[in-house]
Structure formats: structure tokens, C-alpha cells
C-alpha positions as CSV (number, residue, x, y, z in Angstrom):
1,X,78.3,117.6,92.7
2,X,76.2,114.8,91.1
3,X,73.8,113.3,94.1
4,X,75.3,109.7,91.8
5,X,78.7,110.2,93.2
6,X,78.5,110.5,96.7
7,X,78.5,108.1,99.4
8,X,76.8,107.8,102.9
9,X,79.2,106.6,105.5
10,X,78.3,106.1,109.1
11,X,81.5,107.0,111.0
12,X,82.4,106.6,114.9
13,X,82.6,110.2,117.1
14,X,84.5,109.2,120.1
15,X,84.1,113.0,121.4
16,X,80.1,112.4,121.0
17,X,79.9,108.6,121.7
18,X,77.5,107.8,118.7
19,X,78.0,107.4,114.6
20,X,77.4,110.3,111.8
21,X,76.7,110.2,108.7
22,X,79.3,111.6,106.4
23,X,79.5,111.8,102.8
24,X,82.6,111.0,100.3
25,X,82.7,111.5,96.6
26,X,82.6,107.9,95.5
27,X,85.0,108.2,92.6
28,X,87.7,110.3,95.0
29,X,87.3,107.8,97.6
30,X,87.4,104.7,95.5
31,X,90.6,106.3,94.1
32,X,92.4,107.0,97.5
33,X,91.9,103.1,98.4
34,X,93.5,102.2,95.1
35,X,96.3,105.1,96.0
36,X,97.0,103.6,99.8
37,X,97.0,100.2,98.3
38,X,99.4,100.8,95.2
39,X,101.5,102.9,97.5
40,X,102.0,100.8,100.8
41,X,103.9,102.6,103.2
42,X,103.7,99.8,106.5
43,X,106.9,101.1,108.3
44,X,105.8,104.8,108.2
45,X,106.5,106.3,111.8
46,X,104.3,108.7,113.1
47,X,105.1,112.5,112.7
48,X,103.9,115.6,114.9
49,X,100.2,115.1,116.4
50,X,97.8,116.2,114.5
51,X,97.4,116.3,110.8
52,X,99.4,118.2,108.7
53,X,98.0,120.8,106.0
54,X,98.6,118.4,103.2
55,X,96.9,115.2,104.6
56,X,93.7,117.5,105.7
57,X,94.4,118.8,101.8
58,X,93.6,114.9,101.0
59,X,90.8,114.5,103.5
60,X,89.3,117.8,101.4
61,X,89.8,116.1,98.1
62,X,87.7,112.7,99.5
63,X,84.7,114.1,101.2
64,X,81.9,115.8,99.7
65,X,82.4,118.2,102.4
66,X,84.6,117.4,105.4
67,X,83.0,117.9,108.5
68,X,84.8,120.6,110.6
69,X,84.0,119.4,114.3
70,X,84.9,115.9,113.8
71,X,87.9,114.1,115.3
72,X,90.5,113.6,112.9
73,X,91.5,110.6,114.8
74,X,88.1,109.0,114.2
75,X,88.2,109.7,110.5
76,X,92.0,108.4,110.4
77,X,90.5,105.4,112.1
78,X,87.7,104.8,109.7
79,X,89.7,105.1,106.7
80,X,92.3,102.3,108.1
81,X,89.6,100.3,108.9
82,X,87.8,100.0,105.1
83,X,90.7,99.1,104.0
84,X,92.3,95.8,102.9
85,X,94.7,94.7,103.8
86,X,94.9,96.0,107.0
87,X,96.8,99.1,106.8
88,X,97.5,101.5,110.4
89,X,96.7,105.4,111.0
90,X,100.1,106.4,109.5
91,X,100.2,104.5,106.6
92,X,96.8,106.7,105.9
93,X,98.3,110.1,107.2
94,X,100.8,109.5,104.9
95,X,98.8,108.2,102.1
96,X,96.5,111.2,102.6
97,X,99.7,113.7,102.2
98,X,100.9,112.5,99.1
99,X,97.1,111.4,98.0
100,X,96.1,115.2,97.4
101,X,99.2,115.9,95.2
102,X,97.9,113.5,92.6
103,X,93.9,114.7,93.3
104,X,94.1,118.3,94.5
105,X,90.6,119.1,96.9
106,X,87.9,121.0,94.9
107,X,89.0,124.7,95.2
108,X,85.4,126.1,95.0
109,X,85.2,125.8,98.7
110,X,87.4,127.0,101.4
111,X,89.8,124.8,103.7
């Protein structure tokens, strides 16, 4: 992946009590804001706990590579919170589900 397209972003752990830095692919994530936005889902009730395989499909097709000991919750709670407007953690879950339909993850890695 081109070093261009990726973006450092310092996101909350809640299970370690301090910030990471994770990467997203700039033009993936730029397009999953536009996607949430254009696609507004603010009565969305929450489903099972936990993701399901299609939103962690989306989280797959935003990040460079998605970090496999990190809460979910946390990166729910990051993407809600660069949004605008203000959109909750189901409105992304669902966003995410439907996201990687329309911008499948890279298949060169594993899930």
C-alpha cells in the first residue's frame, strides 16, 4: 500500500487505559465518512453484542491493517466520534455492514 495513503490515528484502549496508534487507508476511510453520512441511519436499534462478520468485513476494508487485540467498542467509539454530525455506535455498526458491500476489504490478507 502506498506509505501516501495511510493515516495515523491515535485511538482510546479502554482495556489498556492509554491511546495507540492505528493506521486507516486515507481514501477507504475518507469514503466510509461520506458512506455514513449519505446513508443516515439515526433510529438504528442495536443488534446482538458484538460485531457481526460483515461490519468487521468493513472495519477490514478501512484500516491498513486492523488491529486484532483492540476493543471493538473503542474503535466503534472512535469512528462515531470523527464524525459530523454526530452520529451513535449503531448508526456505525450499521454503516460498517453495508459499507463493505460497496468497498469489499483487501483479500490479500486474512480476516
Amino acid at each position: 500500500m502506498d506509505e501516501s495513503n495511510v493515516i495515523k490515528a491515535a485511538v482510546f484502549n479502554s482495556d489498556a487505559g492509554r491511546k495507540f496508534d492505528l493506521y486507516l487507508r486515507r481514501d477507504r476511510y475518507r469514503a466510509f465518512l461520506d458512506f455514513l453520512n449519505c446513508n443516515r441511519q439515526p433510529d438504528v436499534k442495536p443488534g446482538m453484542p458484538g460485531l457481526s462478520w460483515a461490519a468487521i468485513q468493513g472495519l477490514d476494508a478501512i484500516f491498513e491493517k486492523r488491529p486484532r487485540q483492540f476493543p471493538v467498542r473503542d474503535i466503534i467509539a472512535f469512528l462515531a466520534s470523527d464524525c459530523t454530525p454526530a452520529v451513535t455506535s449503531h448508526e456505525v455498526e450499521a454503516a460498517l455492514e453495508c459499507f463493505a458491500a460497496v468497498f469489499p476489504p483487501d483479500v490479500s490478507e486474512s480476516a
